[in-house]
KOLROLUM-558868 format. One record per residue (C-alpha): x, y, z. Coordinates in steps of 0.02 Angstrom, whole numbers, plus 50000, padded with zeros to 5 digits. Layout:
BEGIN
XYZ...
END
This chain:
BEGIN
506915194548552505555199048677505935194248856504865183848969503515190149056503765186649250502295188649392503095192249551502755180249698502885186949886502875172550010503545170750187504635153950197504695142950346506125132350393505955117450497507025106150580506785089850669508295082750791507635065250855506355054150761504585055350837503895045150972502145044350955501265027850871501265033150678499695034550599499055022650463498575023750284496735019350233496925000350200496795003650006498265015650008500305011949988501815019449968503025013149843504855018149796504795027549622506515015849599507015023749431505935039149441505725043949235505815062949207504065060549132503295054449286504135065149397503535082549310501725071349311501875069849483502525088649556501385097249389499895088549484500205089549679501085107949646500025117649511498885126349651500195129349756501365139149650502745122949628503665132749490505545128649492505645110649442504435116749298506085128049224507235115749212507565106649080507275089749070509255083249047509505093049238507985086249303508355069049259510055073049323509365075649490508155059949486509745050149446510765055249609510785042449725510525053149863508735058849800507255046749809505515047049748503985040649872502605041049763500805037249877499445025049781497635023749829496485011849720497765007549588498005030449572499425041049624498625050149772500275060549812502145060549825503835064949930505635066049866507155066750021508705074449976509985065750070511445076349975511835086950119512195073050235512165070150382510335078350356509095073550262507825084350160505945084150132506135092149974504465090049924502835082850005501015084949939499435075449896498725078749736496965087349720495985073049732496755066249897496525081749982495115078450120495505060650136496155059550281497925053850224498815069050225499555066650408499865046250395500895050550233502055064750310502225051550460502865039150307504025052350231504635055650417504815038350464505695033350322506915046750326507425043050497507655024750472509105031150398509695037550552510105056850478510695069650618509215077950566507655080950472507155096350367506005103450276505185121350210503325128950178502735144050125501095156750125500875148449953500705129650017499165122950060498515130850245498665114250337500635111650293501275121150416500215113450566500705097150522502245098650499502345105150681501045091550733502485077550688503875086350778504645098450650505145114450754505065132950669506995139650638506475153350558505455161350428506035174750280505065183250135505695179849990504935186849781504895171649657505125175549495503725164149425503815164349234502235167649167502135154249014501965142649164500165145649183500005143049341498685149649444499085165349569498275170849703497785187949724498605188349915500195182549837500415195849685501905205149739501685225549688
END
């Protein structure tokens, strides 16, 4: 049996916490965009929505698992789907991971290609934030990397996340993924 061929992936990792909700006025969404509650998130729709919002960004894990474990995850109660709309289209989505309470995880956050540029990208992190903390967690988290889109990491600071710290880390990215690497990411 031949074994996989891997590409190695060097990216720094930033960790970011938030202690206390913010307390500036949130942002809106255009009038012709929502947020809804993926209630019963299929596995189907969820590997629609992180293959689309992740493929230029290097989203890779969710992609290896198979779909029994994924669905697994969509099932816990303490995981929830936020899927953004604009005209009738998925424009984006965020999951929280509330399984580590009392904190509460941004595990994912991202607009898919077409959103980009809109001006949504800040009003929807507000939503994600807002929404977590209505839950009253002791805190907020959340992680980007060299391979996420250049604005994450300013706005993520510009809604109150503070920097803990940031490590390099090599992915492992299987290469029947087909996902697009950049050249400044190749680790030799």
């Amino acid at each position: 049996m031949a074994s996989e061929t891997i590409i190695p992936v060097a990216v720094d990792v930033t960790f970011l916490r938030m202690d206390r909700p913010p307390e500036a006025a949130a942002p809106a969404l255009p009038p012709d965009a929502g947020v809804v509650r993926a209630v019963r998130c299929t596995t189907g729709f969820y590997r629609y929505l992180y293959h689309t919002v992740g493929h230029d960004y290097v989203w890779w894990l969710r992609r290896t698992l198979p779909d029994a474990e994924l669905a697994a995850i969509l099932a816990d109660r303490g995981v929830t789907i936020h899927v953004l709309y604009r005209d009738g289209e998925p424009a984006g989505f965020y999951e929280l991971d509330r399984r580590n309470r009392p904190s509460i995880n941004l595990a994912y956050f991202g607009l898919m290609p077409h959103a980009i540029g809109q001006g949504m990208g800040r009003a929807f992190l507000r939503h994600a934030v807002d929404t977590a903390w209505a839950e009253q967690p002791r805190a907020l988290t959340v992680n980007t990397c060299t391979a996420d889109h250049r604005r994450a990491l300013p706005n993520y600071h510009a809604v109150g996340f503070g920097r803990l710290r940031t490590v390099r880390e090599i992915w492992q990215v299987p290469a029947r993924l087909g996902l697009p690497i950049p050249e400044r990411l190749r680790y030799r």
